[in-house]
C-alpha positions as CSV (number, residue, x, y, z in Angstrom):
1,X,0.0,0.0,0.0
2,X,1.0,3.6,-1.1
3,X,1.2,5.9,2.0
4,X,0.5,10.1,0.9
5,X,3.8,10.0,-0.8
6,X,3.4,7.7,-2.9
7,X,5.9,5.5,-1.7
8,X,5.4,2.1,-0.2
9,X,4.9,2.3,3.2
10,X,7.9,0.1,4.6
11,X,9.8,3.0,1.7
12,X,8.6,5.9,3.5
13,X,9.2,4.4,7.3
14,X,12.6,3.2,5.8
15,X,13.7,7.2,4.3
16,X,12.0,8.8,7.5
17,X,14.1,6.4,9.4
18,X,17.6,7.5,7.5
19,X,16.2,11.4,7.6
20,X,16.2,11.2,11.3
21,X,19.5,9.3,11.2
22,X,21.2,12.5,9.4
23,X,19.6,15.1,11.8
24,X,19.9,13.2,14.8
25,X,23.8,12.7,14.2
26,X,24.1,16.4,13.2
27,X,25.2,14.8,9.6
28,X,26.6,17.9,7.5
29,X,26.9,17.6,3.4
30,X,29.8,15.6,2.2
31,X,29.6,13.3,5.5
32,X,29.6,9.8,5.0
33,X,26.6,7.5,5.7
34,X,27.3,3.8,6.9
35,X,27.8,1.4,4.1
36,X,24.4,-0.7,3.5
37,X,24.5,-3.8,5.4
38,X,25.0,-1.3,8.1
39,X,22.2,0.7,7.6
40,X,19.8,-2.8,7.4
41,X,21.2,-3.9,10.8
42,X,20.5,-0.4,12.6
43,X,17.1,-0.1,10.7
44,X,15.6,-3.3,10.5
45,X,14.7,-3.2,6.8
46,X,15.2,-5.5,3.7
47,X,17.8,-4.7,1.1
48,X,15.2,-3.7,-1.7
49,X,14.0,-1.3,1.1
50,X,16.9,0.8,2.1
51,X,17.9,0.6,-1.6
52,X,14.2,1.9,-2.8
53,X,14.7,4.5,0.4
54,X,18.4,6.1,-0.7
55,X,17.4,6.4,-4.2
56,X,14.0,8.4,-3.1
57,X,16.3,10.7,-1.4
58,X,18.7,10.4,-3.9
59,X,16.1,12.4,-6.4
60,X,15.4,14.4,-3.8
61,X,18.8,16.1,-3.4
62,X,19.4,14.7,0.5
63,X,21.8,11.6,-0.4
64,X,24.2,11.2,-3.0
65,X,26.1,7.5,-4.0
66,X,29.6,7.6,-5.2
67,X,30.4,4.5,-7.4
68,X,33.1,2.4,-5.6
69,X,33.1,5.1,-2.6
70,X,29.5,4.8,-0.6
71,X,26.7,6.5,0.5
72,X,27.2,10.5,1.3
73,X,24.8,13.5,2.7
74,X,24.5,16.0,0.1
75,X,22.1,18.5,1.3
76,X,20.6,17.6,4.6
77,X,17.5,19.9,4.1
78,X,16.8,19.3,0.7
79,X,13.0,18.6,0.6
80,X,12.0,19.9,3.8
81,X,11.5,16.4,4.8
82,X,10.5,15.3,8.9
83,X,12.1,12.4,10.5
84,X,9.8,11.5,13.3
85,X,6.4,12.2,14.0
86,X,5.1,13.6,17.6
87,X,1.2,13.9,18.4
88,X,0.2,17.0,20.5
89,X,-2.8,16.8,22.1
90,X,-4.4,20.2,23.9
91,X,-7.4,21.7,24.9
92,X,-9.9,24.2,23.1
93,X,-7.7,27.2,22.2
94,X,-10.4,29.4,21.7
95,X,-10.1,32.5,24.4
96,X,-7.0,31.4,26.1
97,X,-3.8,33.3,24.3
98,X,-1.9,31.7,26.7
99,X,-2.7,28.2,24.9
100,X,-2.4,28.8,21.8
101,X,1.1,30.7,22.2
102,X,2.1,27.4,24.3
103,X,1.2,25.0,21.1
104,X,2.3,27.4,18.6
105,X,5.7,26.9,20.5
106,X,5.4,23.4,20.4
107,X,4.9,23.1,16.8
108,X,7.6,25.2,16.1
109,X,10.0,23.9,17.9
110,X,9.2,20.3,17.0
111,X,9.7,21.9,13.1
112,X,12.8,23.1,13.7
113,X,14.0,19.9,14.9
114,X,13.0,18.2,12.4
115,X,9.8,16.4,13.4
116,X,6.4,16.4,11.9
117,X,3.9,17.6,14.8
118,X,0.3,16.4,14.0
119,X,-2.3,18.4,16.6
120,X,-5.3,17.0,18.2
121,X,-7.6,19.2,20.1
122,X,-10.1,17.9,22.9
123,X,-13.7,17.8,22.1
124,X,-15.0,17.8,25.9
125,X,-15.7,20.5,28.0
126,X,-11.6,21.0,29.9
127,X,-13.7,21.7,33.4
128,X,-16.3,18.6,32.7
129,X,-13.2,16.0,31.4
130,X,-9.7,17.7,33.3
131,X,-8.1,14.1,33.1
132,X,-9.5,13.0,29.0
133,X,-9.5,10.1,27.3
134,X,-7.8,9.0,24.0
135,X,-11.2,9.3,21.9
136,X,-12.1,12.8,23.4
137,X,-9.5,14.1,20.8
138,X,-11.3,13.4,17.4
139,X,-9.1,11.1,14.9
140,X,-6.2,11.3,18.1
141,X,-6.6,7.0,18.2
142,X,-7.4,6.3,14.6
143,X,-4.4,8.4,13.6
144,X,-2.2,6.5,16.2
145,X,-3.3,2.9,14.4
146,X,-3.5,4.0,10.8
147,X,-0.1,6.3,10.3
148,X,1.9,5.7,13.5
149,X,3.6,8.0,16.1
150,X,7.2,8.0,18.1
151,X,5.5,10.2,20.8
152,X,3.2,12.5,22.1
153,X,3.2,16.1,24.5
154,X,0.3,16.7,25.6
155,X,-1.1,19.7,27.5
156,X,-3.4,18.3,29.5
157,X,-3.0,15.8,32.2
158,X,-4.6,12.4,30.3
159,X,-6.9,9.5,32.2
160,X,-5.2,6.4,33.3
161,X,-6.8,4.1,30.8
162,X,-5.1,6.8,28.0
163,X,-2.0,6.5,30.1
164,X,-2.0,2.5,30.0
165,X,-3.0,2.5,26.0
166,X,-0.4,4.9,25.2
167,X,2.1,2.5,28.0
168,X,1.4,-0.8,25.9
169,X,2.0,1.3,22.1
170,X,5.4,2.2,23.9
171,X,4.7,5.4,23.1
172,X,6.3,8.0,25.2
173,X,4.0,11.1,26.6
174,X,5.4,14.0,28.2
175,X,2.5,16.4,29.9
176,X,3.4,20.1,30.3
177,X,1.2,21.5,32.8
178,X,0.8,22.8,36.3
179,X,2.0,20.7,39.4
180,X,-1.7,20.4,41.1
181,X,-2.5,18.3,37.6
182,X,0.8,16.2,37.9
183,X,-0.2,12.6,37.5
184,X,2.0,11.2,34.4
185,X,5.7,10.1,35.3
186,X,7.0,12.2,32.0
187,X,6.3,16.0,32.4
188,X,7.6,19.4,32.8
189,X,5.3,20.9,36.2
190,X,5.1,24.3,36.0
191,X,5.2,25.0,39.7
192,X,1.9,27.2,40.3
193,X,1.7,25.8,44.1
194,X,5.4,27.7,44.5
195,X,3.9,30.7,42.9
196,X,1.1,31.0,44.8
197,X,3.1,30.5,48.3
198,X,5.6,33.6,47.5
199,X,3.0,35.7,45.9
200,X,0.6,35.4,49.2
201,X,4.1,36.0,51.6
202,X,4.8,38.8,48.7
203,X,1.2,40.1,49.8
204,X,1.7,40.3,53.0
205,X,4.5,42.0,52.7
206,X,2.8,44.8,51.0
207,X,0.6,45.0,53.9
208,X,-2.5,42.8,52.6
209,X,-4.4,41.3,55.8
210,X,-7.8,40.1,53.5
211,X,-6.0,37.8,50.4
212,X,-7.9,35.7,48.4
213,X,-7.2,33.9,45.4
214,X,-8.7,32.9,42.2
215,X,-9.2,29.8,40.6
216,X,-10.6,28.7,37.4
217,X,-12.7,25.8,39.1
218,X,-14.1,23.9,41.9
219,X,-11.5,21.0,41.4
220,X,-8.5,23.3,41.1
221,X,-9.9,24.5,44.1
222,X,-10.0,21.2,45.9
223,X,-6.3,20.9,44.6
224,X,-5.3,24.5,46.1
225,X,-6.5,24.3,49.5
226,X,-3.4,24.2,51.0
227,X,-2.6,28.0,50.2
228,X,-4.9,28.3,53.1
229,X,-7.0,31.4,52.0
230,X,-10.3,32.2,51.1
231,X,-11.3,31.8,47.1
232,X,-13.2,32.7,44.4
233,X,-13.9,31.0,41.1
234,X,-13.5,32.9,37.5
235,X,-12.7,31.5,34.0
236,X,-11.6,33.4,31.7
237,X,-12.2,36.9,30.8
238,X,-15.8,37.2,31.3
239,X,-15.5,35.4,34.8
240,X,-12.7,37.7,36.0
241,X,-15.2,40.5,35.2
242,X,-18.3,38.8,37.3
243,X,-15.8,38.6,39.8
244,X,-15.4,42.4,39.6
245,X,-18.6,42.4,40.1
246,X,-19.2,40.4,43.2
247,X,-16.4,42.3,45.3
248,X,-18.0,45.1,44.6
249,X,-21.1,44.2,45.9
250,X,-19.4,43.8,49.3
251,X,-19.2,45.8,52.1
252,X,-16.4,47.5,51.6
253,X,-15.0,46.6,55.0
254,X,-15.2,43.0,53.8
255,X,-13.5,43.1,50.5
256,X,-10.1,41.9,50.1
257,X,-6.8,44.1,49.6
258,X,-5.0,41.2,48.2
259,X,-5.5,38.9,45.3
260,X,-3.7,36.3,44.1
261,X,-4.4,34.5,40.7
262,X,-2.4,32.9,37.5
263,X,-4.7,33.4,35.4
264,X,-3.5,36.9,33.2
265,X,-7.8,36.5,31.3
266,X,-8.6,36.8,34.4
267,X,-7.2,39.3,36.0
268,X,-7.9,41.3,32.7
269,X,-11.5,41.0,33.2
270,X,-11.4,41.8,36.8
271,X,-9.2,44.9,36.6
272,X,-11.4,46.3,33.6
273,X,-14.6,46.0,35.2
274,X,-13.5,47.3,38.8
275,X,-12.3,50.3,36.6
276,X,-15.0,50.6,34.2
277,X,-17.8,50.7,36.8
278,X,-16.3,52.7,39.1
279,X,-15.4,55.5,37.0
280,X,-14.7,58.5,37.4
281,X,-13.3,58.0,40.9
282,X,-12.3,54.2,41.8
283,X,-12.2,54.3,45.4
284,X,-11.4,50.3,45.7
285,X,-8.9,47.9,43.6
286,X,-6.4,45.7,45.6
287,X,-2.9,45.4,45.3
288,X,-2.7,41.8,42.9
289,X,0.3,38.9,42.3
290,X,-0.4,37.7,39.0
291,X,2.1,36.4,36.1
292,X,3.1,38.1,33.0
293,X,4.6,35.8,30.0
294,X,7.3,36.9,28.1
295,X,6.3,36.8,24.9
296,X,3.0,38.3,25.6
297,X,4.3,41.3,27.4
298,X,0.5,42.0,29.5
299,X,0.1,45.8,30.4
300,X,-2.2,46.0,33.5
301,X,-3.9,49.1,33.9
302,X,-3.4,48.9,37.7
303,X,0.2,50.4,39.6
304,X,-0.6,47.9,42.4
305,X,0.8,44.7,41.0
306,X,3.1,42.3,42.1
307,X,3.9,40.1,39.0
308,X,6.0,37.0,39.0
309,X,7.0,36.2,34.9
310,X,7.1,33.3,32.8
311,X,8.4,31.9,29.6
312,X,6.4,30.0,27.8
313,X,9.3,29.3,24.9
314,X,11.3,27.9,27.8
315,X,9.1,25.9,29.5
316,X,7.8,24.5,26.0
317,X,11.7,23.8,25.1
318,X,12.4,21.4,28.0
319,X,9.1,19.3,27.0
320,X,10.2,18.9,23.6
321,X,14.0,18.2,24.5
322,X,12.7,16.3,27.6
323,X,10.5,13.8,24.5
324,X,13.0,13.8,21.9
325,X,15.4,12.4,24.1
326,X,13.5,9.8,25.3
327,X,12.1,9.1,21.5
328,X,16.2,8.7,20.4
329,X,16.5,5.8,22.9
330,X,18.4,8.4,25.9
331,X,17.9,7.5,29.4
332,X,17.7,11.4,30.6
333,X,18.5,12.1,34.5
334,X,15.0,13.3,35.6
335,X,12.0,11.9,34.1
336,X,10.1,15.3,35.4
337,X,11.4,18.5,35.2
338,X,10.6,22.0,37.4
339,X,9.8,25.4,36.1
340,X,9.2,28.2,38.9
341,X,7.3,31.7,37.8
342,X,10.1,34.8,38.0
343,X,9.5,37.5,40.5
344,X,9.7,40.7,38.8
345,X,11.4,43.6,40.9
C-alpha cells in the first residue's frame, strides 16, 4: 500500500528512518553515511527497502552515492523532509492566548528539529473532562493505528486508561502543565503551588491582611486548598469581570486588599470592570500577584501589581528536549522536570 507519498509504506518508514539518522547525528553535506549492510542492521529493513529509500532521497537532493566510494549526505534539508512524527494533544484554544502561544511553540520547535507535529484538540468540555481520554480528541486513536507515532506532548494531564494505551504502544507522553495536575511520570510541572506561596508572603508584605485567590474551578480548588486562604472562582475573561462584580457588591469593609491569581484572562476581566464601573473615581482595587509571560508582554492598567514572569518558549523547550530524548532511545537524569514563575522587581 502507497502511503500520501506515494511511496510504499515500509519506503517511506525506511527514508524517514535515515532522515532522522542525518539530523539526529548532526550529519553535514559531504559526510559519509554507513555502508548498506549497516544501515539494514540499525534499521531493520530489507535490502530492496533501504535501496528503494536512498534512491528516493537520492532524487530528492538529500543523499548522493559515489560509485566504488559509498553512501554520502548531500544537502541535509533538501526537501524539507520530517524524520519522526510527535502527536500533541491540547485543549480548546479558543479565548486562552496563553494556549495557543504554548502550542504554537510546540509546533515550532518540534519543526525546527525536524519532526512532523500532528495536533489534536479535545472535544469535551476542559472543566467537565480535566483528566480525558484517548477518543475525546477526534481522529487522536485512529491516527495513532493508521499512520503511526514515536510520541506525544500533551497539555493536559490524560486519564489512566489513556496513560495504559499509550504505555502498551510504547509510546512516550510527556505532559506540560501545572504541578496540582501532575499525574503522568513524564512531564515538565510548571510549579503554580510555589507561585502562589511567595505571591501570598509577597502580599503580606505589602501589607495585605484580606487575600484571596482565584481559581478557574471547583476542582482546582480542591487541589489548592493548601494556600490556606479564602477563594473565588473565575474562567476566563468574562469570569474575571463577574468577579469584579461580586467584590463590589461587598461591604467594603469586607472586601479583600490582596489577590492572588495565574490566570492573566482573568485578571484582565477583573481589573477592567473594577475600573469601568467605578469611573470616574475608583475608590477600591487591591494590590494583585499575577504572572506576566514573556512573549506576551500584558500591560495591566493597575500600579498595584506584584507580578511573577514566565516563559512560555522555555518551558515548552524542555518538553520537547525532555521527549526527543526519550524518542532517540536516551535515558535522561530526571524523568520530570521543574519550572518556577520569575519574580519581577
Amino acid at each position: 500500500m502507497a502511503s500520501a507519498t506515494g511511496l510504499p509504506r515500509r519506503v517511506e518508514s525506511a527514508r524517514n528512518a535515515l532522515i532522522t539518522y542525518i539530523h539526529d547525528r548532526q550529519l553535514k553535506t559531504g559526510d559519509r553515511l554507513p555502508a548498506y549492510a549497516s544501515l539494514r542492521a540499525e534499521f531493520g529493513f530489507g535490502s530492496q527497502t533501504i535501496a528503494a529509500a536512498v534512491e528516493s532521497l537520492c532524487r530528492l537532493g538529500v543523499l548522493e552515492v559515489r560509485d566504488k566510494v559509498g553512501l554520502f549526505v548531500a544537502d541535509p534539508d533538501a526537501g524539507h523532509l520530517t524524520g519522526r512524527t510527535i502527536a500533541v494533544a491540547v485543549r480548546p484554544l479558543s479565548g486562552s492566548a496563553y494556549a495557543a502561544t504554548l502550542a504554537g511553540f510546540i509546533q515550532k520547535l518540534l519543526t525546527e528539529r525536524n519532526c512532523r507535529c500532528v495536533t489534536f484538540y479535545q472535544s469535551s468540555d476542559p472543566l467537565d473532562s480535566p483528566a480525558p481520554e484517548l477518543d475525546e480528541f477526534p481522529g487522536f486513536e485512529q491516527s495513532l493505528s493508521e499512520n503511526g507515532c514515536d510520541g506525544i506532548i500533551t497539555l493536559c494531564p490524560l486519564a489512566p486508561a489513556a496513560q495504559a494505551k499509550l504505555a502498551e504502544l510504547h509510546l512516550p507522553c510527556c505532559f506540560i502543565g501545572d504541578d496540582d495536575a501532575v499525574t503522568m511520570p513524564i512531564s515538565v510541572v510548571i510549579e503554580v503551588n510555589r507561585f502562589i506561596q511567595e505571591a501570598i508572603s509577597a502580599l503580606k508584605k505589602s501589607d495585605c491582611s484580606n487575600i484571596v485567590q482565584i481559581c478557574t474551578s471547583q476542582e482546582q480548588l480542591k487541589l489548592r486548598r493548601q494556600a490556606n486562604i479564602d477563594s473565588l472562582i473565575g474562567v476566563s475573561y468574562d469570569g474575571g469581570a463577574a468577579i469584579a462584580e461580586q467584590l463590589l457588591e461587598m461591604p467594603p469593609s469586607s472586601r479583600p486588599d490582596g489577590i492572588v491569581c495565574d490566570d492573566d484572562t482573568v485578571i484582565s476581566g477583573l481589573l477592567a470592570q473594577l475600573i469601568a464601573r467605578q469611573l470616574p473615581d475608583i475608590a477600591y482595587l487591591p494590590r494583585i500577584a499575577t504572572i506576566i509571560h514573556g512573549e506576551l508582554q500584558e500591560r495591566y492598567p493597575s500600579d498595584k501589581m506584584i507580578l511573577f514572569r514566565q516563559d512560555i518558549e522555555e518551558y515548552a523547550t524542555l518538553a520537547v528536549d525532555l521527549l526527543l530524548n526519550i524518542v532517540r532511545g536516551a535515558a535522561p537524569k530526571e524523568l520530570q522536570l521543574s519550572y518556577r514563575f520569575i519574580p519581577v522587581s
